[in-house]
Every structure is written in C-alpha cells, then in structure tokens.
C-alpha positions as CSV (number, residue, x, y, z in Angstrom):
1,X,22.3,-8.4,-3.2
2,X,22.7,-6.2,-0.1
3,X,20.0,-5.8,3.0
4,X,19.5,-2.6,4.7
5,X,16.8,-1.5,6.9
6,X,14.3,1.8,6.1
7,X,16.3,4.3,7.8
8,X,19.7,3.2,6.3
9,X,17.7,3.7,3.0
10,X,16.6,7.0,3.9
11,X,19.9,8.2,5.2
12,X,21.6,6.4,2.5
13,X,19.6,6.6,-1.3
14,X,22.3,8.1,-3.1
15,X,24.8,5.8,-2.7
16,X,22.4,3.2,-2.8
17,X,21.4,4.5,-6.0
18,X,24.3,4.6,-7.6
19,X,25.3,0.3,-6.3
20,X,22.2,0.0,-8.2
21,X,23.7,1.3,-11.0
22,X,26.4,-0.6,-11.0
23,X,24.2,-3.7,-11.3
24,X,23.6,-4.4,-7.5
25,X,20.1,-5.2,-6.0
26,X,19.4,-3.6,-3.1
27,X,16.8,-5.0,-0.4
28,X,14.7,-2.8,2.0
29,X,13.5,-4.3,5.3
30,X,11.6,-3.4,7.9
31,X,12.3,-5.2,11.1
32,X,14.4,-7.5,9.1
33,X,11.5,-8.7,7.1
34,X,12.0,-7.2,3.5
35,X,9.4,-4.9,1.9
36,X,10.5,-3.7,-1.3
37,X,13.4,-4.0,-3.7
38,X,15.8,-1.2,-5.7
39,X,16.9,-2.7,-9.3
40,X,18.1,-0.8,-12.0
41,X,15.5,0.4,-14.6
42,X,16.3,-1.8,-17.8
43,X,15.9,0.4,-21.3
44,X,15.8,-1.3,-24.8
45,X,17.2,1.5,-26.9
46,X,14.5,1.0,-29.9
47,X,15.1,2.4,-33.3
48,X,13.6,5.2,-34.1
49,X,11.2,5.6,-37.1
50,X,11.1,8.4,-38.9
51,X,7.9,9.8,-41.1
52,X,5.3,7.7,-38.2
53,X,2.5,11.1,-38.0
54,X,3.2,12.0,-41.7
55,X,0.0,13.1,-43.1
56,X,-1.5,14.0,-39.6
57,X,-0.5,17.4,-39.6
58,X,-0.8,19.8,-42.5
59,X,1.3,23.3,-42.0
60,X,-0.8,26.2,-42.8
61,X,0.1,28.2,-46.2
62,X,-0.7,31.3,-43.7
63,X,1.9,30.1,-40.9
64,X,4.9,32.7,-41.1
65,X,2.6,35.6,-41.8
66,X,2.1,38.5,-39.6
67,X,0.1,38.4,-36.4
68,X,-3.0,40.5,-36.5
69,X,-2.5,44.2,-34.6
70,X,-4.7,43.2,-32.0
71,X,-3.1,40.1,-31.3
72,X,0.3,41.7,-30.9
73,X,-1.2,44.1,-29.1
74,X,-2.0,41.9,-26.3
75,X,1.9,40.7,-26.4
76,X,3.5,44.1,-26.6
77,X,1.1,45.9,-23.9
C-alpha cells in the first residue's frame, strides 16, 4: 500500500490507476492524514441466464410491415 498526497494524485491518476490494477492500494492524504482510498473494483463474472423476460414482451404480427405515408413522410422531408 502506497501514500501520496492530493496533488501527487491529481498530477498522477493514471499511473496510479493502473498500480491499482495491478492489485496495489493506493492511499490519498491530505496533510499527511489520509482521506480516501483507490482499490480495484472487484467483479464476480455471474452466469448469465437466458429466457429471464420471456413472456414479457409479445412481438407484434404487424412489426415488419410498412410505415404509414405520413409517418415516412416526416422521416424523408
């Protein structure tokens, strides 16, 4: 775990960014008394389910038919 002050942090997110990345902590201090703490965002890939909304939407019999005139109209000008 490293310390560095507010305007090391500004100057220096990227590359603080990526020593997070690499599984570092990074501490931010002000005055030498720390404030807030940079840790890597921890994602649980989950398994995706497939068929969870089926029955919630119904697609219309009408759906690839032609748009009214008037309706293109507005599209084409």
């Amino acid at each position: 775990m490293i310390q560095v002050n507010i305007h090391e942090a500004k100057t220096q997110l990227s590359r603080l960014l990526a020593r997070v990345e690499a599984g570092e902590e990074v501490v931010i201090a002000r005055a030498g008394r720390p404030v807030a703490r940079l840790s890597a965002v921890t994602v649980a890939p989950g398994e995706r389910r497939l068929g969870l909304d089926a029955g919630l939407f119904r697609v219309p019999d009408d759906f690839d038919a032609p748009l009214p005139d008037e309706l293109l109209d507005t599209f084409e000008g």
